[in-house]
N, C-alpha and C positions, 0 to 999 in steps of 0.2 A: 535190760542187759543185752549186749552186742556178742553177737555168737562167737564163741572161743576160736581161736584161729587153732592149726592142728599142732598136736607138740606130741615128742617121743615118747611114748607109752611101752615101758618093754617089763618082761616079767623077772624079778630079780633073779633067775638063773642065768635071762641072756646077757649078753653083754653087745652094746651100740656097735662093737666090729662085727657082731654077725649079722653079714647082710641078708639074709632069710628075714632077720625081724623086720624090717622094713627096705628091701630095694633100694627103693627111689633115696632112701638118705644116705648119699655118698659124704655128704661130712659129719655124720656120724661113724660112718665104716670105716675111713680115712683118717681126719682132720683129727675126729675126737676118740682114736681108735681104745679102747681101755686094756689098756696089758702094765699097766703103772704098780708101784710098793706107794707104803707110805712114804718114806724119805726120798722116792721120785718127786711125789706131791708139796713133799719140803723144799726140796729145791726149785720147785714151781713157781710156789708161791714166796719166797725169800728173792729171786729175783725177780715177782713183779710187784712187790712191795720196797726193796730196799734197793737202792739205786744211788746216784752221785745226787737226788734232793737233800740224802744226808746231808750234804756240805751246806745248805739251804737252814739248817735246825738251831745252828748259832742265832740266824737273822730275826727265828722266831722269837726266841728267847727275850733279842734286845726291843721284840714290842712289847714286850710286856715284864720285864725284867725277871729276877733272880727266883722267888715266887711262885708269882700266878705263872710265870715260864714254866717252871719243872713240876709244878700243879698240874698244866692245862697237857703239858707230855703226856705227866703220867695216867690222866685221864682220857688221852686218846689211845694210851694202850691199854687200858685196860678195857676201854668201851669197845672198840675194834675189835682184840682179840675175844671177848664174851660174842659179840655181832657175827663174828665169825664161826665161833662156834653154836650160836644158833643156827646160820644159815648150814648147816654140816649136818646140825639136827633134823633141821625140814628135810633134806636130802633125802637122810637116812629113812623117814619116816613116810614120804613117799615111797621107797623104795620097797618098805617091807608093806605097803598097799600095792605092791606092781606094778610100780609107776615111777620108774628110774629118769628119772629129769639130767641131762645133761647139758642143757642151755638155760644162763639167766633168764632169757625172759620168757621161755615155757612154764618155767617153775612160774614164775610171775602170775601168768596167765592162766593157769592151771587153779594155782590157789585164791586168788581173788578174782578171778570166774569175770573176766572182763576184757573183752578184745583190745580195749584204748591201752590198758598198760600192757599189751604186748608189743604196742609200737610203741610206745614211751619206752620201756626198758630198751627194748633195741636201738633207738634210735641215740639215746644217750650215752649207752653203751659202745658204740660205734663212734662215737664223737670220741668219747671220752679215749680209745684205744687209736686210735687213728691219730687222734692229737698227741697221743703217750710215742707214736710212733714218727711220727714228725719232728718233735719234742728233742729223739734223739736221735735222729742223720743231724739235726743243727748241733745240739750239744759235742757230738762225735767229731766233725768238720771241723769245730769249734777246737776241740782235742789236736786234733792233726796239724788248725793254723797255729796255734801255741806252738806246738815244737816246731815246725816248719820255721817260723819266725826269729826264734830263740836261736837257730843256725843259720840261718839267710834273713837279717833283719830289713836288708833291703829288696828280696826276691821277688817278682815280679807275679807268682800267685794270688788268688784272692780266695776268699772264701768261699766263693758258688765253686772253685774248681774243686776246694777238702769233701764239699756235701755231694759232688757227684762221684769221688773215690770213695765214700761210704754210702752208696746209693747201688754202684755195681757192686759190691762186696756185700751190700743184704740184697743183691737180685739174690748171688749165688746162694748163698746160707739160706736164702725162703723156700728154695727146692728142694730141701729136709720137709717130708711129704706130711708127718704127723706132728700133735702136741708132744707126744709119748716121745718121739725121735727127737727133741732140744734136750732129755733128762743130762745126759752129761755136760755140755754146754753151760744149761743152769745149775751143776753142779760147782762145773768151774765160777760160774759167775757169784757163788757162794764165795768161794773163794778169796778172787778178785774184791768184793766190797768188804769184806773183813780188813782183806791186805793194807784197800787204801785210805780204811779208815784207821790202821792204826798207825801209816804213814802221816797221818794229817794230825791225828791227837799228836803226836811226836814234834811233830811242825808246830803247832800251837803252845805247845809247854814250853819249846824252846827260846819262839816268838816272845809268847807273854814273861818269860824270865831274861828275855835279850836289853842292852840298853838302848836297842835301836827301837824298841818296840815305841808305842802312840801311848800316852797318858788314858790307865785306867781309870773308866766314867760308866758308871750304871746308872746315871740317871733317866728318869725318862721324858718324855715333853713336859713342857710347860702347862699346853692349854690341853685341857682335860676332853676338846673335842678329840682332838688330834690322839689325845692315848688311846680314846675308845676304838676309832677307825684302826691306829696302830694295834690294838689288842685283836680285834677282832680279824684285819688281815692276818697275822700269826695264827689264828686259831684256823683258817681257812689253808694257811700254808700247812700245817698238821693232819687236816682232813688229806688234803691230795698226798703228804707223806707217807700217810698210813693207809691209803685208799690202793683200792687194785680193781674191783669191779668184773673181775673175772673168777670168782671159786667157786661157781658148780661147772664152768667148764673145766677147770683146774681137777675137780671132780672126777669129773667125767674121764679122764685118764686113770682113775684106779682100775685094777682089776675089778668085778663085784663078788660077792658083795663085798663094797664099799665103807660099812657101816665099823664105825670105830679107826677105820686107818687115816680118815683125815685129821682129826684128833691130833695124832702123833705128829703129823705133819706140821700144824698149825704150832707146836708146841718145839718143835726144830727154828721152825721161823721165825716164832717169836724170842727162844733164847738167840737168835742172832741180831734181832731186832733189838733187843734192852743193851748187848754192850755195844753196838754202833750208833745206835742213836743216842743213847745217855753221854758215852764217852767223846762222842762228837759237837756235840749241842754243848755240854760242859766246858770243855776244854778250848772250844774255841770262843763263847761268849766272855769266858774270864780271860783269854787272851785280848780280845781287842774290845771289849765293849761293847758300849753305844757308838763307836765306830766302826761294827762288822758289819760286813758287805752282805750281797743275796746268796755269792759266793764265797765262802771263807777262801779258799784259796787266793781271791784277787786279794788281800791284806797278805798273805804268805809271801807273793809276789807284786807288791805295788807298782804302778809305773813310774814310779818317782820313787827314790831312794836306793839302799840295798836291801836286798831279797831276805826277808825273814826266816828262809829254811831253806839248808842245802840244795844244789843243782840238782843234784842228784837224786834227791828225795821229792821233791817237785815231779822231775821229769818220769817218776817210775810210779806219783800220784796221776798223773793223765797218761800215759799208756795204760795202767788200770781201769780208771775210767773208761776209756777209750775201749777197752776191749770185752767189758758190762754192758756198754750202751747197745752193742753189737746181741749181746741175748738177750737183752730187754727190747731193742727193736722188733724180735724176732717173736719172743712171747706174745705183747699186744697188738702182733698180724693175725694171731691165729682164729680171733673170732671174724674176722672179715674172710680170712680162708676158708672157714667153714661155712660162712653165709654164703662165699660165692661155690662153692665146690658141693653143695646142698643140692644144687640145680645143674651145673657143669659136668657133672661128673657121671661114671657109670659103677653103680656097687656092686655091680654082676660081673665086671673085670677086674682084671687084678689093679693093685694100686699104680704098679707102672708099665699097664700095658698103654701103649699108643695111643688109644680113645682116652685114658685119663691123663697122660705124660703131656701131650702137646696141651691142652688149658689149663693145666695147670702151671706150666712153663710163660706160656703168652700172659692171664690174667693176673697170676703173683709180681710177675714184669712189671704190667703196667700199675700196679698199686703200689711198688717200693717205688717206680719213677714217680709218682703223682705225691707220693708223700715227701720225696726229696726235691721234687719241684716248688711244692710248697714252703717245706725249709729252706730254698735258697731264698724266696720270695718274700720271705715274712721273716726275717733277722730278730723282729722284738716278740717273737712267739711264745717264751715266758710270763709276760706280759699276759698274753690269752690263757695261756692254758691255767694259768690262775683263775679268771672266771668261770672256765670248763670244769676245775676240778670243788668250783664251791658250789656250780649247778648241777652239776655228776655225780662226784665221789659221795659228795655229804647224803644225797639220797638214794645210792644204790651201796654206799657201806654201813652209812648210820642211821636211816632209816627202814629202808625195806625189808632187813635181816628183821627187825623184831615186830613187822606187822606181820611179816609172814610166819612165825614163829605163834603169834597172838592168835592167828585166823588158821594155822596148818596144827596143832597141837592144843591151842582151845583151853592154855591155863585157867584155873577156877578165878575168879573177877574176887574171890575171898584173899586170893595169894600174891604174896609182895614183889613173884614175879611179872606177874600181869602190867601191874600199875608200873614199877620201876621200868617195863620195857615201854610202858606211854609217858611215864618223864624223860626219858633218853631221846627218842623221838620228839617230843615237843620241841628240849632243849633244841637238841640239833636242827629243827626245823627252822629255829630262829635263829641262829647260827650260821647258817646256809645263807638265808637272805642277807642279814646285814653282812656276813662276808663277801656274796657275790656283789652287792652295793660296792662296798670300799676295795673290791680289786677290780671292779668297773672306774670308779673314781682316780684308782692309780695308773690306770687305762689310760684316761684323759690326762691327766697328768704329765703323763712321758710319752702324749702322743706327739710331742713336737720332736723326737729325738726318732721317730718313725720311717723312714726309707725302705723303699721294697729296694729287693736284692742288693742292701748293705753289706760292706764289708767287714763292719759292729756288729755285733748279737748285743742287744737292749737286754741288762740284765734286769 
């Protein structure tokens, strides 16, 4: 065994802001400061689980149809939110041992007593959030050149110029010092994905009962290689759906003790999560088929034809968007904030004295420029973060929650939750691979449509 790297040890009275328990961790004191309710926690975790992928949930559906689709849904919510609330349980259960974990891969490290998975967690986890945040200055830009275009179809903009006006507009907003300081942001952004998903079911009912609409086909391929690949990418699009990768820092903004408030939280989220993801995956599969897009909206708005759903209702779906993407950028910086503000920072001053205002101004800088340089450079970055999230999400949500759970609480090997938490695991183990395989495979695929600093985003 490779000696433990050092992780936050605190006694459940203190709380990660008081810098007495440890100095030296300014993003603990900072970044992850704990002053949160539970419905802060809800709003947390509802904007870094539901996002504009809803629109993504139809496309699942049509690999695998009518079915094993609203099967394999309803099986990743309910594995998810149980996964989730294991990992809430470790928390708690370290906590009342006086050993308050507020970084995934401490808790990692901690309980399976192994230096290697302290840089696996991190390292994934950092991929996984950095790509999440990449993901959306493109998505965003993307937002901005749609209606730009829609009023100047002939305008002389392109799209690296939309990603660099949502690139200075999350310099500003990342200078919101703490987790704890985005609560009302991600409350709006509660909001906002409620709004535009039920602008979109609207869209789709309208769509699928229009005469303009494309001839209703749920069938699926022909050759039974291609369903499998087609099944198994959908079930990899579900994992990154429902994946977030961040709840024990999400955690780690409650006040303490903690124990039972995420709970509530998880239970806010997830009633927001069954009627946007059900009534969106729904409503837009039986509008178009097996000819829905990765985007339901590009069938809303074809580029050939007329427009399946009002201007209006269009245009007030991507300003919604568009102003989600903006607290979901903002959400999946915060673990890179905290890793760099860990060592930058001083927790012996206040949060915005001088010695912490100036690096934290310069290094937030340079991390929203480098991840906006990256989305103007990489246009088919959907594409990737498909791989990312069937090598990420599937084992830092669908795995790791119930080894740790297995190894931190030590259920009796007589009890069916033991076992059922090693079929869930196994399942999903295999699940991960042949997903990352076949969204590697769709990789190569549409690697001929590939242009760095295109004026296409490769859906």
């Amino acid at each position: 065994m490779s000696e433990k790297p050092p992780y936050v040890s605190l006694h459940v009275e203190e709380s990660p802001s008081n810098a007495k328990s440890n100095p030296a961790d300014a993003g603990a004191a900072f970044v992850l400061e704990s002053k949160g309710t539970w419905y802060h926690a809800g709003f947390h975790l509802t904007t870094a689980i539901v996002g504009p992928t809803v629109l993504a949930l139809p496309y699942a559906l049509r690999g695998m149809g009518w079915g094993p689709g609203l099967l394999s849904l309803t099986v990743a919510f309910l594995v998810t939110y149980y996964n989730y609330m294991l990992m809430s349980k470790v928390l708690d259960h370290c906590e009342s041992k006086g050993r308050r974990h507020i970084r995934f891969r401490e808790l990692a490290a901690d309980i399976l007593g192994s230096g290697w998975m302290y840089y696996f967690v991190v390292t994934v986890q950092a991929t996984i959030n950095t790509g999440v945040s990449i993901g959306s200055i493109l998505l965003a830009g993307d937002c901005l050149e749609i209606m730009y275009t829609d009023l100047y179809p002939d305008g002389p903009l392109k799209l690296y110029h939309f990603i660099i006006i949502v690139t200075v507009v999350l310099i500003l907003l990342s200078q919101l010092p703490s987790f704890h300081s985005l609560r009302y942001i991600n409350l709006a952004s509660l909001v906002l994905c409620l709004a535009y998903t039920l602008l979109v079911v609207i869209g789709c009912i309208r769509a699928g009962a229009s005469r303009d609409a494309p001839p209703k086909n749920y069938s699926l391929s022909s050759s039974k290689f291609n369903r499998a690949f087609d099944a198994f990418s959908s079930m990899s699009i579900l994992a990154s759906v429902f994946g977030n990768g961040i709840l024990p820092e999400i955690q780690a903004t409650l006040a303490p003790p903690a124990a039972g408030k995420m709970e509530k939280g998880l239970r806010l989220c997830y009633v927001v999560i069954f009627f946007t993801f059900y009534s969106a995956a729904i409503s837009g599969y039986w509008a178009f088929g097996n000819q829905v897009n990765s985007n339901v909206l590009k069938n809303l708005m074809p580029d050939s034809g007329p427009s399946l759903a009002p201007t209006w209702l269009l245009g007030l779906v991507v300003v919604f968007v568009l102003l989600q993407l903006f607290a979901i950028g903002l959400i999946y910086s915060q673990v890179a904030y905290e890793i760099m503000e860990k060592n930058s920072a001083d927790s012996t001053q206040g949060m915005f004295s001088k010695r912490n205002l100036i690096p934290r101004l310069i290094l937030r800088t340079l991390y929203v420029i480098f991840c906006g340089f990256m989305a103007a450079m990489l246009p088919f970055f959907g594409d990737i973060i498909a791989v990312v999230g069937a090598l990420g999400f599937i084992p830092l949500d669908f795995i790791l929650p119930l080894l740790l759970y297995n190894m931190a609480l030590r259920p009796s090997k007589t009890k069916a939750t033991f076992w059922f938490n090693i079929v869930i695991m196994v399942t999903f183990t295999g699940v991960g691979i042949i997903g990352a395989y076949s969204s590697v495979r769709k990789l190569v695929l549409d690697a001929n449509q590939f242009k760095l600093f295109s004026n296409d985003v490769v859906g």
